[in-house]
Each structure stands twice: as C-alpha cells, then as structure tokens.
C-alpha positions in Angstrom: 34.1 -16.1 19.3 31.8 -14.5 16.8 28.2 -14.1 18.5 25.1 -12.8 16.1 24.2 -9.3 17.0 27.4 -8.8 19.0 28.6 -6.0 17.7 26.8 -2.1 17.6 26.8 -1.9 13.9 25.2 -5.5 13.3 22.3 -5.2 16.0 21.5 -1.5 14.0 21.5 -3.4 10.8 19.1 -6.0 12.3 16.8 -3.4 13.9 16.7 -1.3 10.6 15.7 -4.6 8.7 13.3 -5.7 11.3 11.7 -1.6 11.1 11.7 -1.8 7.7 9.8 -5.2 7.7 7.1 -3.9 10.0 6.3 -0.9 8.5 4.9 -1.9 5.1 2.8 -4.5 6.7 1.1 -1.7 9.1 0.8 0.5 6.1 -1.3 -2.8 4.5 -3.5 -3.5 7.5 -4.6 -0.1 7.7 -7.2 -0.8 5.3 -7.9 -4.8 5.4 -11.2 -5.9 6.9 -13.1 -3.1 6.5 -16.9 -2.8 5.3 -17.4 -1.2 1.9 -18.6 1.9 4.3 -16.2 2.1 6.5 -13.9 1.6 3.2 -15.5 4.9 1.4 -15.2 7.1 4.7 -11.3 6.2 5.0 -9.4 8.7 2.1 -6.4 6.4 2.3 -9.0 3.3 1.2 -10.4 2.0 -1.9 -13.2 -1.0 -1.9 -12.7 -3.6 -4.8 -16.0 -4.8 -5.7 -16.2 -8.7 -5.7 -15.8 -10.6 -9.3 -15.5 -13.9 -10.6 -11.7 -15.4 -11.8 -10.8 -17.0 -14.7 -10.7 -20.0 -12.9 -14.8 -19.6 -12.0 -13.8 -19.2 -8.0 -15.9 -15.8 -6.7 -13.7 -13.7 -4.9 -15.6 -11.4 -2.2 -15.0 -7.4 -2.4 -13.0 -6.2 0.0 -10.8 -3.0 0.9 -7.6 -2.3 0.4 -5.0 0.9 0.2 -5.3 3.2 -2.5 -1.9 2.8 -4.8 0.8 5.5 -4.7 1.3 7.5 -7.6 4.6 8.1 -8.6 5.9 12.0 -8.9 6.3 11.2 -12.8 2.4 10.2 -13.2 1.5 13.0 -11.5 3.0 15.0 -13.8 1.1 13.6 -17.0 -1.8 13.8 -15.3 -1.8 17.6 -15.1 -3.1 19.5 -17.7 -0.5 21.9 -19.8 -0.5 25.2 -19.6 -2.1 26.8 -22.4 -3.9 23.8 -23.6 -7.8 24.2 -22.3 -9.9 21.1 -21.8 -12.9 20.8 -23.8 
C-alpha cells in the first residue's frame, strides 16, 4: 500500500516545496510593520506614503521591500560609454 511521503524522493520533493513556500514569505516580513523611520534606516526597505483609491477608501502608508531589478534593467540604466550626461 501506497503511503504519502513514503518514499525518499517524495518526502524531498515535499520538503523542497514546503522550503520554497517559506522562504518568500520571510523575505516579505522582513519589512512589514515597520514605522516610516525604522523603514528609511533599513536599505532593503521602502515606505509607501498613504493615498486615497479610486474607490475613496484611505489606505495608511506603510513599508514594504524594495523590488528586485532584473540584470536586464540594470543594464539600461547604466550610462554608455562615450556618451556624457549633461
């Protein structure tokens, strides 16, 4: 009889997935619930100031993790050799 994680390669399949899971939630609560100061000090933070929605409801500001650029973005976003910035 068949029993869920009964065999070596399924239970390393599960833990990967359940690694996997936690991970990008940790990487999210780094920054959540922090003050606007506490926000500024952290280099891996970036405070969203509060606004108002389309809908009228106020959302408060809060902090959150600074996106990820991508290696191709970075690129653009050098300047070109040669080419001097006025």
């Amino acid at each position: 009889m068949f029993r869920l994680g009964s065999t070596p390669m399924l239970q390393a399949l599960l833990l990967a997935a359940l690694l996997f899971s936690v991970t990008g939630s940790l990487q999210a609560a780094e920054c959540k619930g922090l003050s606007s100061e506490q926000c500024a000090a952290d280099a891996a933070c970036a405070w969203v100031d509060g606004y108002i929605r389309k809908d009228g409801r106020t959302v408060s500001g809060y902090c959150r993790t600074k996106p990820k650029m991508k290696a191709e973005k970075k690129k653009a976003a050098k300047p070109k050799a040669g080419k001097t910035q006025q």
